[in-house]
C-alpha positions in Angstrom: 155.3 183.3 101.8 153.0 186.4 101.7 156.3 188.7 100.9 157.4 185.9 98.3 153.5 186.1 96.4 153.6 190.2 97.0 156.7 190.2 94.6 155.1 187.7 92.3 152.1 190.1 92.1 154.4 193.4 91.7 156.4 191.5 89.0 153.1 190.1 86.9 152.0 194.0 87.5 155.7 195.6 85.9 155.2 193.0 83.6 151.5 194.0 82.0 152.5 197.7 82.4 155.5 197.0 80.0 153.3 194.6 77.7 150.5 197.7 77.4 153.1 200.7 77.2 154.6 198.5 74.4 151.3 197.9 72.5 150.3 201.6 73.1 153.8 202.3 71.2 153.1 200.3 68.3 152.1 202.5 65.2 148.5 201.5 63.8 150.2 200.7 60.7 152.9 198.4 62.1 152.8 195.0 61.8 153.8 192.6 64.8 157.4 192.4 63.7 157.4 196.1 63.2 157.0 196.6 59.9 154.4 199.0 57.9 152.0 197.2 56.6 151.0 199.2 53.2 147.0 198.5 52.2 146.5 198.4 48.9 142.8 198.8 47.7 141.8 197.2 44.6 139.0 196.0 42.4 138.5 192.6 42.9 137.3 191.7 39.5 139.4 194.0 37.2 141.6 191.4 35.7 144.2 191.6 34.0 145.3 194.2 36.8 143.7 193.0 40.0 141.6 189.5 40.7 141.1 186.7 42.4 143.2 183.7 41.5 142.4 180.1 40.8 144.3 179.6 44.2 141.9 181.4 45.9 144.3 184.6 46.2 144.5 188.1 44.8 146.8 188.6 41.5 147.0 190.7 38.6 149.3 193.3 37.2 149.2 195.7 39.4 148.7 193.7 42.6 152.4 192.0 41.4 153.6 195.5 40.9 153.0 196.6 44.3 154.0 193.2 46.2 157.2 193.6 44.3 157.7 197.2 45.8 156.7 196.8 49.0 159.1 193.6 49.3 162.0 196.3 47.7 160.7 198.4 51.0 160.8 196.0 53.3 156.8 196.4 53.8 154.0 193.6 54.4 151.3 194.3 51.8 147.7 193.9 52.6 144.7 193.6 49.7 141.6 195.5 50.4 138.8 195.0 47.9 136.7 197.8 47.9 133.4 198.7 46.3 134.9 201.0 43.6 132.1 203.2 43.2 132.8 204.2 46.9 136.9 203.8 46.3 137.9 207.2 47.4 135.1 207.6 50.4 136.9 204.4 51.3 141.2 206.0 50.7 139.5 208.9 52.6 137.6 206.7 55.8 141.7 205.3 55.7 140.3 201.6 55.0 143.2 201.4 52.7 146.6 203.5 51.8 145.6 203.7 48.6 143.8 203.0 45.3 145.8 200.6 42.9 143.7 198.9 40.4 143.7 200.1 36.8 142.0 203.3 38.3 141.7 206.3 35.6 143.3 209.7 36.7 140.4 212.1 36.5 140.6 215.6 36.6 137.7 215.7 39.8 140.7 213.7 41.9 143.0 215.9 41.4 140.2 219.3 42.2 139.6 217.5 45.2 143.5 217.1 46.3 144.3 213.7 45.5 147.4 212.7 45.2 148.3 211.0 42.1 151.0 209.3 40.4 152.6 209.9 37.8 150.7 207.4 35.0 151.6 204.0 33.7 149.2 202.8 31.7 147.2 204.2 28.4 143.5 203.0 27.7 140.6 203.7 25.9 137.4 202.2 26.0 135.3 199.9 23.7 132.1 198.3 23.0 131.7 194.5 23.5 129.0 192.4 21.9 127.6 189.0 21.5 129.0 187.4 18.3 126.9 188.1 15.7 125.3 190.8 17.4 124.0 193.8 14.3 126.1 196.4 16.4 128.8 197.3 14.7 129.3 200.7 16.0 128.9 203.0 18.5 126.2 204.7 16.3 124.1 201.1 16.7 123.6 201.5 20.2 120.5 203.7 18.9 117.7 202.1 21.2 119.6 199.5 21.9 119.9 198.6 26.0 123.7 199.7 27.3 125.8 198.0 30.8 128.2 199.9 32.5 130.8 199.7 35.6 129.1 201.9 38.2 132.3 204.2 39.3 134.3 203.8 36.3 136.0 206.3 33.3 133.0 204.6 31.1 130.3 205.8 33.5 132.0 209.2 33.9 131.8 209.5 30.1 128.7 208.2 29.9 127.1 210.6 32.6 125.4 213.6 32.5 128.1 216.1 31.9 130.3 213.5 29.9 132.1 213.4 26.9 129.5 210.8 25.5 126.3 212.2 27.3 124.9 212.4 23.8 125.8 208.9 22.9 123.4 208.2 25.9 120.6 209.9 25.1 120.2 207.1 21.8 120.2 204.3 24.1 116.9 202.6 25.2 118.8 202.4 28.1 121.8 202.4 30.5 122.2 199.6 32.7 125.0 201.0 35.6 126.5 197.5 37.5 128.6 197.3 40.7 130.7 194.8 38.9 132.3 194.3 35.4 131.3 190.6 35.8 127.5 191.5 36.2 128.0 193.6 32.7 129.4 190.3 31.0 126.6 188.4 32.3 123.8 190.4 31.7 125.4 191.0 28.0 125.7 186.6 27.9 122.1 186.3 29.2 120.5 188.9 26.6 119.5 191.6 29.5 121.6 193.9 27.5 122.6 194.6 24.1 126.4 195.8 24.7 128.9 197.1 27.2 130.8 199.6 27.5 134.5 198.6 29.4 137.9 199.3 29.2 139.5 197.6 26.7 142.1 195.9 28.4 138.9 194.3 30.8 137.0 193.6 27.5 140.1 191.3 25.8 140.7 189.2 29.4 137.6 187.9 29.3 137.0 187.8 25.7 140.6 185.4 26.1 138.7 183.2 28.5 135.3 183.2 27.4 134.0 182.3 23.8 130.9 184.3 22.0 132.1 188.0 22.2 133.2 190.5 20.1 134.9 194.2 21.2 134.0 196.1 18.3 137.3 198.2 17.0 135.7 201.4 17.6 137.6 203.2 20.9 136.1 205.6 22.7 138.0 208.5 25.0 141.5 208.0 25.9 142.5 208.1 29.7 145.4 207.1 31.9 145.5 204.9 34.9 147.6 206.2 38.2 147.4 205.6 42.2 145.6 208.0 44.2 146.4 208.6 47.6 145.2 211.0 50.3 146.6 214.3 49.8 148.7 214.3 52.7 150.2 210.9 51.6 152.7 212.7 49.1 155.7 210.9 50.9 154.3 207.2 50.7 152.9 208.8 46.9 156.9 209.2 46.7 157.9 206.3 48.1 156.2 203.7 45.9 157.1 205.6 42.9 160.5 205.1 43.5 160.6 201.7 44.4 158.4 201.2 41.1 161.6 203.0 39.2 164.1 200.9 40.6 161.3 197.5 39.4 161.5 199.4 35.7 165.5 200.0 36.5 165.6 196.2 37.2 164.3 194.7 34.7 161.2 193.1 37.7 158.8 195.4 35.9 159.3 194.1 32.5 159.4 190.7 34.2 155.8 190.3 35.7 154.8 192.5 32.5 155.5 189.7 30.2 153.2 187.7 32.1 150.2 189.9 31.3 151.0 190.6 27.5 147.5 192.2 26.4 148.5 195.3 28.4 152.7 195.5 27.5 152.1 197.7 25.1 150.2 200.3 27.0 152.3 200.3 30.0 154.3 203.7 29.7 157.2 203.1 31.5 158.5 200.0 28.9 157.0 201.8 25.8 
């Protein structure tokens, strides 16, 4: 008996030693069934690109995109909302593989050794308003109280050093938000006078919720792309080609027909 439970014991022993070697061999970024899981971080109220769904899931443009090319890779996506004025602190701390959420190529990303993508979408930004609102221009704003994303192309512009530093300096104010959503709300309650937000932002809601106007007026023009970490230029290359074989397919097109404020501006169907 005691020889039969000594080999039970050196068996449950052989047994946890293969069971820990095996875990210790599993990549961090490998699911269960062995696959890389591929974290894409996103805004989590940018919609039409990235959002939260009426079934309680993230959707949106670009979080279709990416599903689409990790499934060509044979990859388990994973959704990490971040707090995008902290996006790239985040890419960099590795809470995520990358930044894919109507993000605006900036020249800073690419000082600091980013890599980027090549881009796919064109935008500009615009003013919305209340309906009947006396703003009618971007020369209205003159003492007038101003809501912007905090982290975004609009705040960049905005900024000290910006392109439309001296647009700021007429405003009473400038309101900076962690959220797009808190700019439409302020603007609904009467805490501010206007936002400034990309214009593809500005028309989904507009769609969905009555008493706003986005004046025509654009300002700035800017591209959107996926940053990475710079030594990432492999998976950089990786999802760019399985978004080419998606364009190559005729899947790009597809989910882009679904989300037809934005066809136009998307530069690989245009």
């Amino acid at each position: 008996m005691k020889n039969l439970k000594k080999a039970l014991c050196l068996l449950l022993a052989v047994l946890m030693t293969v069971s820990l070697l095996a875990a210790c061999g599993k990549k961090d970024d490998d699911n269960a069934d062995g696959k890389k899981v591929f974290t894409v971080g996103i805004d989590a109220e940018y919609p039409p690109f990235s959002y939260l769904g009426d079934d309680g899931s993230y959707t949106g443009f670009d979080i279709e995109v990416a599903q689409a090319a990790c499934d060509l890779l044979g990859w388990e996506m994973k959704v990490f909302p971040v707090n995008w004025d902290q996006k790239l602190t985040q890419l960099d701390a590795k809470e995520c593989d990358c930044i894919w959420s109507g993000m605006t190529i900036l020249d800073s990303m690419k000082e600091a050794g980013y890599t980027l993508s090549a881009p796919y979408y064109d935008n500009t930004q615009v003013i919305m308003v209340k309906e009947g609102s006396d703003i009618k221009s971007s020369a209205d704003l003159a003492g007038k109280v101003v809501a912007v994303q905090l982290g975004t192309s609009g705040d960049t512009l905005l900024s000290e050093g910006g392109d439309l530093e001296s647009l700021t300096a007429t405003f009473k104010s400038l309101i900076r938000s962690d959220s797009f959503l808190k700019c439409f709300t302020e603007l609904s309650g009467g805490a501010v006078d206007a936002v400034i937000v990309d214009k593809p932002v500005a028309t989904a809601y507009a769609d969905k919720n009555a008493g706003f106007t986005i004046l025509s007026e654009e300002l700035g023009a800017e591209q959107y792309g996926i940053a990475f970490r710079a030594d990432d230029k492999e998976l950089c290359s990786s999802i760019e080609g399985a978004v080419k074989t998606l364009v190559d397919n005729g899947t790009y097109a597809k989910i882009a027909e679904k989300y037809p404020d934005i066809v136009n501006n998307l530069l690989f169907l245009n």
